[in-house]
N, CA, C and O atoms as a printed pandas DataFrame, in Angstrom:
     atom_number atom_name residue_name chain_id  residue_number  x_coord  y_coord  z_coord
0              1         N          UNK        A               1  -18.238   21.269   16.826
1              2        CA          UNK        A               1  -17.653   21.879   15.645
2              3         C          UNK        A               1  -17.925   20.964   14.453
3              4         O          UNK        A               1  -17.568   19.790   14.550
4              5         N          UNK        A               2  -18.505   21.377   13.375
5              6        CA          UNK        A               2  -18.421   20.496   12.302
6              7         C          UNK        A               2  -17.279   19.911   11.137
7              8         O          UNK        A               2  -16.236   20.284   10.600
8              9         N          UNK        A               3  -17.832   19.216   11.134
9             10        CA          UNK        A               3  -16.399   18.076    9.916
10            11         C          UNK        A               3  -16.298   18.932    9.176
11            12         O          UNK        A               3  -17.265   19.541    8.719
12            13         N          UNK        A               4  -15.155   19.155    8.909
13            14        CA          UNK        A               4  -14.304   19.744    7.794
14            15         C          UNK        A               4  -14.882   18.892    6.189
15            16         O          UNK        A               4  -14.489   17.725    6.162
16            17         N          UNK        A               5  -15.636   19.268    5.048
17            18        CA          UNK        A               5  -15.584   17.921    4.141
18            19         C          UNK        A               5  -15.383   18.466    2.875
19            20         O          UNK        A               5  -15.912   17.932    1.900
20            21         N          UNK        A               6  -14.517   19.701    2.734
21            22        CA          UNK        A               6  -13.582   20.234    1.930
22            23         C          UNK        A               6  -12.417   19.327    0.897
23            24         O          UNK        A               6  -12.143   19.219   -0.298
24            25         N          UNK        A               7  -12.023   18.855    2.058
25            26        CA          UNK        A               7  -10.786   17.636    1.883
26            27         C          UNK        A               7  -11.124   16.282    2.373
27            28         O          UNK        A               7  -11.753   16.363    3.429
28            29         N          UNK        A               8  -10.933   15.087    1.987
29            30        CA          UNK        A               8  -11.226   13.714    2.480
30            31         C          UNK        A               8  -10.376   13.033    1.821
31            32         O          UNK        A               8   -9.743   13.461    0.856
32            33         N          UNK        A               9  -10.287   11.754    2.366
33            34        CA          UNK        A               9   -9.389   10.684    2.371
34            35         C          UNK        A               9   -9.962    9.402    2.958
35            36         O          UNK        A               9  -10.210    9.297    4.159
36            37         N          UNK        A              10  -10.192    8.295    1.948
37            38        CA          UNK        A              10  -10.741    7.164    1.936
38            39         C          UNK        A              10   -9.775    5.957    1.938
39            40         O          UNK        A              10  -10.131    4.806    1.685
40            41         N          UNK        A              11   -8.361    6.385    2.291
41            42        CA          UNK        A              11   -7.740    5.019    2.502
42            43         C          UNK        A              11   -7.740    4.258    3.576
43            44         O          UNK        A              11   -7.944    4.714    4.701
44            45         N          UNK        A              12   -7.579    3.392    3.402
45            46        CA          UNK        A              12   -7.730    2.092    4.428
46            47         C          UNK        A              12   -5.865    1.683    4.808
47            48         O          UNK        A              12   -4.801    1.816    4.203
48            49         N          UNK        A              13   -6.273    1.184    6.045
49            50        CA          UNK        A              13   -4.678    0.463    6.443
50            51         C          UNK        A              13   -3.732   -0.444    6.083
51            52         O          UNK        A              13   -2.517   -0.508    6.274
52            53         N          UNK        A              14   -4.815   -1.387    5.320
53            54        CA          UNK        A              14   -4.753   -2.871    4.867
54            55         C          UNK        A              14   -3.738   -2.421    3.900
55            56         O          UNK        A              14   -2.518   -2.560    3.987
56            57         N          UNK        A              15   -4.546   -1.763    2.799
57            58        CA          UNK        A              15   -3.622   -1.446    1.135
58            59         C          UNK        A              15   -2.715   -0.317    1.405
59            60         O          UNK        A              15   -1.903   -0.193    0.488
60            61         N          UNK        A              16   -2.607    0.341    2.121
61            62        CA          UNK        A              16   -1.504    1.473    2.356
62            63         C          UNK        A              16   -0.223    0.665    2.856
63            64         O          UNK        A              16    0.927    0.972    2.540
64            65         N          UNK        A              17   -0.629   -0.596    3.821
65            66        CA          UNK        A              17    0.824   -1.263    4.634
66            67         C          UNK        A              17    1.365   -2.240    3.170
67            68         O          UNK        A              17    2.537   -2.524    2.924
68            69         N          UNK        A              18    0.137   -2.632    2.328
69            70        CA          UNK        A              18    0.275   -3.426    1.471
70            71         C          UNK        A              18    1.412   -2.647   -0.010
71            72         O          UNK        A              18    2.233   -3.203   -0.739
72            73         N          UNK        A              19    1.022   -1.424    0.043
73            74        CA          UNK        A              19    1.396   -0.623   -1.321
74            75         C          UNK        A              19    2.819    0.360   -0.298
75            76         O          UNK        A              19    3.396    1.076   -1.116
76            77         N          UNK        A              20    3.313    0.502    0.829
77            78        CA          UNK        A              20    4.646    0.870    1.055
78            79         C          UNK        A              20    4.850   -0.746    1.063
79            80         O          UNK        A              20    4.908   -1.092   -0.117
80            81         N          UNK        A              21    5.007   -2.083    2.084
81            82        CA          UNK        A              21    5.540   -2.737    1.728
82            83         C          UNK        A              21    6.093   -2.991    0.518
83            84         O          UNK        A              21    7.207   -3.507    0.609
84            85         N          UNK        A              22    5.590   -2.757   -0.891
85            86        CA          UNK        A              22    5.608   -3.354   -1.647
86            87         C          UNK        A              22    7.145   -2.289   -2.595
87            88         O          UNK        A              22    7.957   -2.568   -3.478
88            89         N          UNK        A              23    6.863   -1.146   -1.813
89            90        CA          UNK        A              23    7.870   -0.168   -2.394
90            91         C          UNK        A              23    8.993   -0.269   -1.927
91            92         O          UNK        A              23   10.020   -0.171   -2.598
92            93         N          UNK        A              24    8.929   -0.552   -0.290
93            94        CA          UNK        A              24   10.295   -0.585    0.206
94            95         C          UNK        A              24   11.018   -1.856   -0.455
95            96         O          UNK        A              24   12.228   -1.770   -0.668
96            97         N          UNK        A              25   10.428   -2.864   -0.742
97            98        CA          UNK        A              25   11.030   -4.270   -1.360
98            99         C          UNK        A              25   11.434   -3.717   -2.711
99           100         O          UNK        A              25   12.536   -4.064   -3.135
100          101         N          UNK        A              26   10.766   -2.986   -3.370
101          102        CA          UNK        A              26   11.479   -2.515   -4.348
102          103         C          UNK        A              26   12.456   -1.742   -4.741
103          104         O          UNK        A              26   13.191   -1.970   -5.701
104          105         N          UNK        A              27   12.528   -0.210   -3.560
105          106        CA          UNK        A              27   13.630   -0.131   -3.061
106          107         C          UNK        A              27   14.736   -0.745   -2.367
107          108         O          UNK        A              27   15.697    0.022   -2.318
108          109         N          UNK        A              28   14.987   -2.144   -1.672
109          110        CA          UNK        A              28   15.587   -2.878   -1.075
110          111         C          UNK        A              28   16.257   -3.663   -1.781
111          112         O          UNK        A              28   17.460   -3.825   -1.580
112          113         N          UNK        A              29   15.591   -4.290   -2.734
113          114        CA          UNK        A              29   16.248   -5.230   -3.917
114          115         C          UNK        A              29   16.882   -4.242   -4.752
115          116         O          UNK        A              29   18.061   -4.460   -5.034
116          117         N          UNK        A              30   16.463   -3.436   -5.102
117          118        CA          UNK        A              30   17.250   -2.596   -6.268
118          119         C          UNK        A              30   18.498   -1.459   -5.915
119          120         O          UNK        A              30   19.155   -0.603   -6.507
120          121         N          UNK        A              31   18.362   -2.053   -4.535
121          122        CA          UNK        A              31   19.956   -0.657   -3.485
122          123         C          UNK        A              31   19.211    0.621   -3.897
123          124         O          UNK        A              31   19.930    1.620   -3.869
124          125         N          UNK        A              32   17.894    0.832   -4.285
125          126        CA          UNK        A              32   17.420    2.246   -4.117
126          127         C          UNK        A              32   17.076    2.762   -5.615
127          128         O          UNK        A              32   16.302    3.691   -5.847
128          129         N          UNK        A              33   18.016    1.753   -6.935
129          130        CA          UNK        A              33   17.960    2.180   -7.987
130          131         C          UNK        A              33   16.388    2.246   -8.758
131          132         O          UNK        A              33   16.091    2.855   -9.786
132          133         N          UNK        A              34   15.637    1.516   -8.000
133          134        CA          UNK        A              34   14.222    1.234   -9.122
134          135         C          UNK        A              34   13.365    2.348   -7.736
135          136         O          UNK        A              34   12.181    2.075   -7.540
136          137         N          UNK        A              35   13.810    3.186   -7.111
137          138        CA          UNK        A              35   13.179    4.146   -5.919
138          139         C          UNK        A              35   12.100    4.702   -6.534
139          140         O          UNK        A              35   11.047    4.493   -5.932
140          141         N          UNK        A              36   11.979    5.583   -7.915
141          142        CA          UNK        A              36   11.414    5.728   -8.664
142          143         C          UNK        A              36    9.638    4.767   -8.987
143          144         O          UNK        A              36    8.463    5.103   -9.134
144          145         N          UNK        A              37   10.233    3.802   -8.969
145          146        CA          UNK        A              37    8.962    3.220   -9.269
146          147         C          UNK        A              37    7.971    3.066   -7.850
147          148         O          UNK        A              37    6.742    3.133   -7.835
148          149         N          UNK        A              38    8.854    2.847   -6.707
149          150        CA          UNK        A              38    8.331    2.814   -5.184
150          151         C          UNK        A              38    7.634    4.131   -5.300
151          152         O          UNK        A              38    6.661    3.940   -4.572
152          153         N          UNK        A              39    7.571    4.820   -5.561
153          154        CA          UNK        A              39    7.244    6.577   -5.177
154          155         C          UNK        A              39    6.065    6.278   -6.051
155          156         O          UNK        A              39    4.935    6.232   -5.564
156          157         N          UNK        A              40    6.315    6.046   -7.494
157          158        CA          UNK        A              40    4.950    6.172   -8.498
158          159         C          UNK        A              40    3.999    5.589   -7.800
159          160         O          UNK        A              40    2.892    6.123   -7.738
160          161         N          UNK        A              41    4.251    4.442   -7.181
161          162        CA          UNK        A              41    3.548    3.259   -6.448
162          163         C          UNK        A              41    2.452    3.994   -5.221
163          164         O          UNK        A              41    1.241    3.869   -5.042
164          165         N          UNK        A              42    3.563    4.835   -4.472
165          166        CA          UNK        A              42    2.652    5.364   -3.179
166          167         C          UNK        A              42    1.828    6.381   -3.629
167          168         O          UNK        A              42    0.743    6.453   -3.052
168          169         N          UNK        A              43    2.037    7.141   -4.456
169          170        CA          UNK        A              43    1.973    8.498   -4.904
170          171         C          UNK        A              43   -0.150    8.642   -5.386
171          172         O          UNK        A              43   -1.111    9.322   -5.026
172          173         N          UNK        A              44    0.283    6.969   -6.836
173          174        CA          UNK        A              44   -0.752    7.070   -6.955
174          175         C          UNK        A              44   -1.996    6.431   -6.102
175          176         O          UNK        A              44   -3.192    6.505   -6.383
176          177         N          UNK        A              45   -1.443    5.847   -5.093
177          178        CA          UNK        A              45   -2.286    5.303   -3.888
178          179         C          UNK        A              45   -2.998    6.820   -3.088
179          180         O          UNK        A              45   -4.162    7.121   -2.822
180          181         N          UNK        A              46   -1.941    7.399   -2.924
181          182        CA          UNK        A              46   -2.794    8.655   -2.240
182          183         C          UNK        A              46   -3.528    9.142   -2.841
183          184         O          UNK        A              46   -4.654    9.272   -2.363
184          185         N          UNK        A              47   -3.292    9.556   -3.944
185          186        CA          UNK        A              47   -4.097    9.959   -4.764
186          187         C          UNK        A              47   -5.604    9.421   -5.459
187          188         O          UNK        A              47   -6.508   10.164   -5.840
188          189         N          UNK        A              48   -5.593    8.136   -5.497
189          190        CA          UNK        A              48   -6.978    7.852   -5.399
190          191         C          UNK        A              48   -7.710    7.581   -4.270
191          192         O          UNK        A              48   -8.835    7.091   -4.373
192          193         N          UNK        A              49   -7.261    7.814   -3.296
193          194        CA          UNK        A              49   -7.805    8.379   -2.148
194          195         C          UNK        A              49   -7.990    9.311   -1.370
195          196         O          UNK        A              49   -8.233    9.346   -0.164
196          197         N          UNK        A              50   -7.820   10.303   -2.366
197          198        CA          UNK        A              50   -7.695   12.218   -2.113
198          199         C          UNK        A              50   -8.742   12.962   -2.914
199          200         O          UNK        A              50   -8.753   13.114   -4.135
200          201         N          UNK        A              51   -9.535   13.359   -2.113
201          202        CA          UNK        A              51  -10.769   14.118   -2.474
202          203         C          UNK        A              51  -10.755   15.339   -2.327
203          204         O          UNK        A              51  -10.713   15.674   -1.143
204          205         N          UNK        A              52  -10.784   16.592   -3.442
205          206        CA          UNK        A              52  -10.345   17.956   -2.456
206          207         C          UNK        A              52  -12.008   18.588   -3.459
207          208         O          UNK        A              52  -12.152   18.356   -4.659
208          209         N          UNK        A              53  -12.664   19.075   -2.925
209          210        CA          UNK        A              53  -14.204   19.411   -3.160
210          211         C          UNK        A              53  -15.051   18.309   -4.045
211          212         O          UNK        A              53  -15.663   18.433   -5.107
212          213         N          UNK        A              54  -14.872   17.358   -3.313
213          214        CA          UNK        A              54  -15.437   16.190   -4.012
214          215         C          UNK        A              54  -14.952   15.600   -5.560
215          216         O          UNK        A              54  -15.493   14.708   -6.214
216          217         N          UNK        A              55  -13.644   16.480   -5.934
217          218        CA          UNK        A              55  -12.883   15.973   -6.710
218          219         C          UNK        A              55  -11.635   14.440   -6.400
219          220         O          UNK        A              55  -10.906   14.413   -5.408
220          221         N          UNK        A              56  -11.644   13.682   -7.121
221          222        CA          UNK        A              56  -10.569   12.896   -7.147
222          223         C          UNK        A              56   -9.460   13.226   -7.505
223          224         O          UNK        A              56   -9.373   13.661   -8.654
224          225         N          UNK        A              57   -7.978   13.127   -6.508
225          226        CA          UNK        A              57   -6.992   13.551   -7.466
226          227         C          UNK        A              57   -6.487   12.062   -8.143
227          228         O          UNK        A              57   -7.206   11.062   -8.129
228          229         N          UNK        A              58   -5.394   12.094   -8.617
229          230        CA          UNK        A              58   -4.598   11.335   -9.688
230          231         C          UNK        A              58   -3.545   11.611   -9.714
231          232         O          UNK        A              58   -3.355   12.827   -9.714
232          233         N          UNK        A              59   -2.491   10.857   -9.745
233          234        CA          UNK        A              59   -1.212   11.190  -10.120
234          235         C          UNK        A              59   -0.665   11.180  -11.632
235          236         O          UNK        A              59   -1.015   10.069  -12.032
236          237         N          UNK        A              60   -0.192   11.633  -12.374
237          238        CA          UNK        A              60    0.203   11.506  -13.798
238          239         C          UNK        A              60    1.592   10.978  -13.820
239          240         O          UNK        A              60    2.087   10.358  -14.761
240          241         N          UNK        A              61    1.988   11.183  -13.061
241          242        CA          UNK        A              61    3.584   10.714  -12.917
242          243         C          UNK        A              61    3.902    9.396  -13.491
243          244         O          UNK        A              61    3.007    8.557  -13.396
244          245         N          UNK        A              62    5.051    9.030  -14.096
245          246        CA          UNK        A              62    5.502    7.973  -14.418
246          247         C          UNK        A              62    7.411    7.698  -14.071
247          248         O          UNK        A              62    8.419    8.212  -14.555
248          249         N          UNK        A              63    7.231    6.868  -13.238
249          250        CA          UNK        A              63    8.783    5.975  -12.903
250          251         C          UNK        A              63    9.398    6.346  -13.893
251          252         O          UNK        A              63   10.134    7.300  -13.641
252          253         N          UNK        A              64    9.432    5.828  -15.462
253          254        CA          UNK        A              64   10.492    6.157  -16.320
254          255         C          UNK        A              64   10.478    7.706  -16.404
255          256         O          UNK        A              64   11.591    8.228  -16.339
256          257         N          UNK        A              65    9.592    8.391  -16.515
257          258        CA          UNK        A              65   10.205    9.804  -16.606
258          259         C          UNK        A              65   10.828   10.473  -15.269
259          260         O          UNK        A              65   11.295   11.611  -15.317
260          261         N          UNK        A              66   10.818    9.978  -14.488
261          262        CA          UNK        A              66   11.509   10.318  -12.860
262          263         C          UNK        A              66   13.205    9.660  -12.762
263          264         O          UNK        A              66   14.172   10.127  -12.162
264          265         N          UNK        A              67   13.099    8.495  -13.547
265          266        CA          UNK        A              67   14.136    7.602  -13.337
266          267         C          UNK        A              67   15.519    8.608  -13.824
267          268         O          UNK        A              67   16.358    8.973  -13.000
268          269         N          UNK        A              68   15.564    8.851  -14.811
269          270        CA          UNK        A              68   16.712   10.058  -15.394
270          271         C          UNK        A              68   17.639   10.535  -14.135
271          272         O          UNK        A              68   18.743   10.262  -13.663
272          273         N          UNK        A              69   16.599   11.362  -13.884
273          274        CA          UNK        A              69   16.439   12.556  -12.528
274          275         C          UNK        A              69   17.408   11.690  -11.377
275          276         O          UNK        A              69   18.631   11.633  -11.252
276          277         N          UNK        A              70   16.381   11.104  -10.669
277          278        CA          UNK        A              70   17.075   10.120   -9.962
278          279         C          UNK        A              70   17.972    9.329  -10.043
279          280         O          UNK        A              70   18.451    9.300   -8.909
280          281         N          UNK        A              71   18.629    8.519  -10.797
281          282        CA          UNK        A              71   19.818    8.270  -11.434
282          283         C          UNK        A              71   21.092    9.214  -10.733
283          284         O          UNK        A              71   22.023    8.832  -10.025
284          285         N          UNK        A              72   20.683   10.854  -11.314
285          286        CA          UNK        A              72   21.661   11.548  -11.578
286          287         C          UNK        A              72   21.762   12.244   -9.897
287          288         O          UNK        A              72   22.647   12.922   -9.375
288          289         N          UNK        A              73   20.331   11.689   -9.321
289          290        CA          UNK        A              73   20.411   12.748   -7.958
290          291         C          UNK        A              73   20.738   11.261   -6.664
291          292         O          UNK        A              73   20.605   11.326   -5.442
292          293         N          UNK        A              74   21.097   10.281   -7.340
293          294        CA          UNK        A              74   21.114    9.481   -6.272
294          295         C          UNK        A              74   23.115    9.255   -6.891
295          296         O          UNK        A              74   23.835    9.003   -5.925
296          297         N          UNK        A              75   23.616    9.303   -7.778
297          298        CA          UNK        A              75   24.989    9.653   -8.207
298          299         C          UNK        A              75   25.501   11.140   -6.940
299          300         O          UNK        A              75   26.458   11.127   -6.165
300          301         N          UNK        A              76   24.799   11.906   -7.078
301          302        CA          UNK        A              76   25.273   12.970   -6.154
302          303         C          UNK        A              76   25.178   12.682   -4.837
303          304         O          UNK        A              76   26.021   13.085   -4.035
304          305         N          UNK        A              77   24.042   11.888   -4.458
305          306        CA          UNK        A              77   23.972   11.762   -2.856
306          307         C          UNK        A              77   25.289   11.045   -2.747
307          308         O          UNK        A              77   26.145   11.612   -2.067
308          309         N          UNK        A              78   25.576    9.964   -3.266
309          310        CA          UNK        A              78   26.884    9.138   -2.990
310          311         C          UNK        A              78   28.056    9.743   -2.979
311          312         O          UNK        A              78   28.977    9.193   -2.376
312          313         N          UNK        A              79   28.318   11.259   -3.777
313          314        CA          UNK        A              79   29.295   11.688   -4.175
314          315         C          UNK        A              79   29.699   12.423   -3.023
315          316         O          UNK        A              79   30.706   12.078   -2.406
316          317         N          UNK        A              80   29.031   13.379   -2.681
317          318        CA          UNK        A              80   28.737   14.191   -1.545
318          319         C          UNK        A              80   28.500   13.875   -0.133
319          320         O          UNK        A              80   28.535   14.678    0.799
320          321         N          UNK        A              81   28.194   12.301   -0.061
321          322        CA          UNK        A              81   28.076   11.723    1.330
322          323         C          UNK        A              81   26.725   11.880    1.895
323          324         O          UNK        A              81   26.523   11.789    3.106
324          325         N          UNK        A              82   25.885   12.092    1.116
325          326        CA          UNK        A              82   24.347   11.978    1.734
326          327         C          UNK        A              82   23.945   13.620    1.637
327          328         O          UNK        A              82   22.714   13.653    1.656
328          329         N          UNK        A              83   24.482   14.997    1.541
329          330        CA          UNK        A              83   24.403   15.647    2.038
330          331         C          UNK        A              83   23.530   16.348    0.882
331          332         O          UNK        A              83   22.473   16.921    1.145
332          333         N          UNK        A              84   24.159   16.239   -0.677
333          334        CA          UNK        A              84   23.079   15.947   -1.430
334          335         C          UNK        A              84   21.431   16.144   -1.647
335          336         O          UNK        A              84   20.640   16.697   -2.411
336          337         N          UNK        A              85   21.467   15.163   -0.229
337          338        CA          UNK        A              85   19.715   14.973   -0.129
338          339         C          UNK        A              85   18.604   16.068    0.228
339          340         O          UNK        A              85   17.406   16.105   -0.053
340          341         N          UNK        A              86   19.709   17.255    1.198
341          342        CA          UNK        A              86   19.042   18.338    1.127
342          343         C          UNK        A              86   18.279   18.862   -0.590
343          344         O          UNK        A              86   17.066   18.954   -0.775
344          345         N          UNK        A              87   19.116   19.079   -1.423
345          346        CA          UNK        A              87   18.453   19.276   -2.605
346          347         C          UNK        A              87   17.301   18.398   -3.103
347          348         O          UNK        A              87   16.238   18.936   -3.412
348          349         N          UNK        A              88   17.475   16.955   -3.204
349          350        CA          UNK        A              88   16.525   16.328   -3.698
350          351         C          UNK        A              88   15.197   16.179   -3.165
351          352         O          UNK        A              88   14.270   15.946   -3.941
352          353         N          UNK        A              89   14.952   16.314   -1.633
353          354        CA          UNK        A              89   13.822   16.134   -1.036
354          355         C          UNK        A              89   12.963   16.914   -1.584
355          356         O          UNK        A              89   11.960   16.450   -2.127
356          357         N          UNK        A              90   13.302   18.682   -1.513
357          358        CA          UNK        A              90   12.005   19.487   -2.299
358          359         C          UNK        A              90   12.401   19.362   -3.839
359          360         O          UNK        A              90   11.933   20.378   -4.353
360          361         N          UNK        A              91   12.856   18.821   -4.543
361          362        CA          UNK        A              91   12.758   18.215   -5.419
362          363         C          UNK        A              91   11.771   17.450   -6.526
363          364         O          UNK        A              91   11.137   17.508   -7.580
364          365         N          UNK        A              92   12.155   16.760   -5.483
365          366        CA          UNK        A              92   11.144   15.187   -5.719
366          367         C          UNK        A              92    9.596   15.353   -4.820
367          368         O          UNK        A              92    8.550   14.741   -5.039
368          369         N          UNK        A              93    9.840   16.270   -3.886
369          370        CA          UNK        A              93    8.272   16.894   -3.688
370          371         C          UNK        A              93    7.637   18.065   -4.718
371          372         O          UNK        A              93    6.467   18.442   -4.789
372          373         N          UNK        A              94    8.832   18.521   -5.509
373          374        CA          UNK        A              94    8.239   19.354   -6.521
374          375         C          UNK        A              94    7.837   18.314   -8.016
375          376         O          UNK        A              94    7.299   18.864   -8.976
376          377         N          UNK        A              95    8.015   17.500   -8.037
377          378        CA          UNK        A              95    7.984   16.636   -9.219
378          379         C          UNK        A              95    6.455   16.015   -9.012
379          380         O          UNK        A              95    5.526   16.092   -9.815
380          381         N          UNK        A              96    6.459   15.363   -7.675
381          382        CA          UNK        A              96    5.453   15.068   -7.073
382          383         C          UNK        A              96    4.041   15.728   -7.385
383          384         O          UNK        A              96    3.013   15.109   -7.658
384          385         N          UNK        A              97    4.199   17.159   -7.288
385          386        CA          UNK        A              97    3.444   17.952   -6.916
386          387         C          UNK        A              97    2.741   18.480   -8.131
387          388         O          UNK        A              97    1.559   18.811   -8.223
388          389         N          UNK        A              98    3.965   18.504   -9.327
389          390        CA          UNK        A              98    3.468   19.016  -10.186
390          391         C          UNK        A              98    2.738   17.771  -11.511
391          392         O          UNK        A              98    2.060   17.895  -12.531
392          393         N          UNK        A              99    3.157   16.995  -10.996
393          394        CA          UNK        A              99    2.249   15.247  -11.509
394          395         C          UNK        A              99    1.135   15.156  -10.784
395          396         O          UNK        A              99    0.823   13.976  -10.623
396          397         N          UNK        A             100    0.272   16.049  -10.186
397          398        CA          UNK        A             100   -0.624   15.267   -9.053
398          399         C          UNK        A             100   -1.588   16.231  -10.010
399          400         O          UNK        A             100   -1.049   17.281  -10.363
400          401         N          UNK        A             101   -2.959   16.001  -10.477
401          402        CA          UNK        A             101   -4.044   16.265  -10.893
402          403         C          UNK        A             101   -5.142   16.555  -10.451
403          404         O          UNK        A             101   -5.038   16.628   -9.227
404          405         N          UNK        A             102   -6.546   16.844  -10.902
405          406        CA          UNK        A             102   -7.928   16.138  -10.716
406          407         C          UNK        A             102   -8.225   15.610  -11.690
407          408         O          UNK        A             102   -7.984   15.946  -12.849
408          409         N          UNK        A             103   -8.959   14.446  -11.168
409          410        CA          UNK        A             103   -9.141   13.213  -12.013
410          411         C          UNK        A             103  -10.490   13.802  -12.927
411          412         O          UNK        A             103  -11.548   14.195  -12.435
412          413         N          UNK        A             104  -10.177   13.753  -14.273
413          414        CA          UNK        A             104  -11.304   13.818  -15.531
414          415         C          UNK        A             104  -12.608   13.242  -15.343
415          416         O          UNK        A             104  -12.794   12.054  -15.606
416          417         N          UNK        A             105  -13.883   14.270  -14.742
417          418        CA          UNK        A             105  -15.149   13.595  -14.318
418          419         C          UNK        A             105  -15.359   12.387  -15.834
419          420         O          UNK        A             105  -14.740   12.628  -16.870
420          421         N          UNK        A             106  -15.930   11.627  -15.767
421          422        CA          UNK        A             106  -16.902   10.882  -16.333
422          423         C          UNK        A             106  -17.591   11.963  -17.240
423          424         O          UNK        A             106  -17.211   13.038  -16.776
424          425         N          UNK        A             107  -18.321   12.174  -18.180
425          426        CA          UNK        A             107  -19.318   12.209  -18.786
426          427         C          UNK        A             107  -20.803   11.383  -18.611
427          428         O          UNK        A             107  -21.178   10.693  -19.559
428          429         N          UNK        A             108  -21.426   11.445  -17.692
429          430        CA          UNK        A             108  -22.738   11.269  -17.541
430          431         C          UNK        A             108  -23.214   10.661  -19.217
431          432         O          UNK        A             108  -23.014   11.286  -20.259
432          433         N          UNK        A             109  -23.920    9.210  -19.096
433          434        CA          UNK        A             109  -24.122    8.322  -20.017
434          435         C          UNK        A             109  -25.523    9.135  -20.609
435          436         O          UNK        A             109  -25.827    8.917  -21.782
436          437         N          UNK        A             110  -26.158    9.834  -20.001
437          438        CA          UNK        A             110  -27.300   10.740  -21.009
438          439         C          UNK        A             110  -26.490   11.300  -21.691
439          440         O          UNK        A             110  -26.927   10.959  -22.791
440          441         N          UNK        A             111  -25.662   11.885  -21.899
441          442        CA          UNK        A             111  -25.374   13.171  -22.838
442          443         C          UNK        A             111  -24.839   12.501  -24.124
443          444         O          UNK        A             111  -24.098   13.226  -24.789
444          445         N          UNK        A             112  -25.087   11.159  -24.645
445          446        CA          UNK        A             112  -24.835   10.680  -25.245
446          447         C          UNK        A             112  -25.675   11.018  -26.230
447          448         O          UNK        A             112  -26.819   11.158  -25.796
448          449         N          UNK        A             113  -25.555   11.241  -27.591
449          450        CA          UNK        A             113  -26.595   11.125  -28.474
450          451         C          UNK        A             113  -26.443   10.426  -29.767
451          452         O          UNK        A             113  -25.361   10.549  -30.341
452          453         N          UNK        A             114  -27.527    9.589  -30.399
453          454        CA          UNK        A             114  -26.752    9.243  -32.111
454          455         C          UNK        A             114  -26.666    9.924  -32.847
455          456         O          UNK        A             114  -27.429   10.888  -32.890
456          457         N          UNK        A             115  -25.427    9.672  -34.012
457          458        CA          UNK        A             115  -25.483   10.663  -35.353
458          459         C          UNK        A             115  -26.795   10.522  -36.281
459          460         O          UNK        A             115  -27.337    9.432  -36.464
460          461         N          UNK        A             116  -27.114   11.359  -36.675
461          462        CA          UNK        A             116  -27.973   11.808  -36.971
462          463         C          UNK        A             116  -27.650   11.694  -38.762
463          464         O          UNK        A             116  -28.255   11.121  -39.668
464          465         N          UNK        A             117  -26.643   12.375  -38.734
465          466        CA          UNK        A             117  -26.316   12.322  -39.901
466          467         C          UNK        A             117  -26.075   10.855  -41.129
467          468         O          UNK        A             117  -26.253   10.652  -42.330
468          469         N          UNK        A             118  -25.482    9.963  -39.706
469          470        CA          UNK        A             118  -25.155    8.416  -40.552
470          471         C          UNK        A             118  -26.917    7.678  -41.166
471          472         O          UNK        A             118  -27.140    7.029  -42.188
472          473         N          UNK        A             119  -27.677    8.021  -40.305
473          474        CA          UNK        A             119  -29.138    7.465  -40.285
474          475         C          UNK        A             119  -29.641    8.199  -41.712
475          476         O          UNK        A             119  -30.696    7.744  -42.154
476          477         N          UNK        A             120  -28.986    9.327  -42.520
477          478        CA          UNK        A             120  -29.720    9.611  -43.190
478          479         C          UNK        A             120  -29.671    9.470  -44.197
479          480         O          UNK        A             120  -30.595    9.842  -44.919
């Protein structure tokens, strides 16, 4: 049967154990409050290693604009006893989802041309 090469994924083990380590410590030190930035962290890791028709995706997302959100949805998990979290999971996979891109090809360095006009 042949490879699927629709979709691909070029991450490695090394920087994936390297880039959650690095989130959970940030979640860990911060009791969960800087969670936000852990997520931006993984998010855009997948993402430059997500190829969907030989496109790159990207994440656009940014921690401070998530942080609000979270704030107010990690106030409810506490309030409610965890239960909360049902809401936030597709949530924060919808936030996710709708920050995730394809990455802006390059412009090919021929299509460059001089003004024409300044020369004259």
């Amino acid at each position: 049967m042949p490879k699927a090469t629709r979709f691909s994924f070029d991450g490695g083990a090394a920087t994936y154990v390297g880039t959650a380590i690095l989130g959970i410590l940030i979640t860990v030190f911060t009791l969960g409050i800087c969670y936000p930035f852990a997520v931006v962290l993984t998010e855009r890791w997948r993402c430059k290693h997500t190829f969907i028709d030989g496109q790159q995706l990207v994440f656009t997302g940014s921690a401070v604009g998530l942080l609000g959100r979270w704030l107010i949805w990690l106030l409810l998990i506490l309030v409610t006893l965890g239960i909360y979290l049902f809401w936030v999971a597709p949530r924060l996979q919808e936030w996710k989802t709708v920050n995730t891109n394809f990455a802006v090809p390059v412009a090919p360095i021929s299509s460059w041309a001089p003004n024409v006009l300044a020369a004259s």
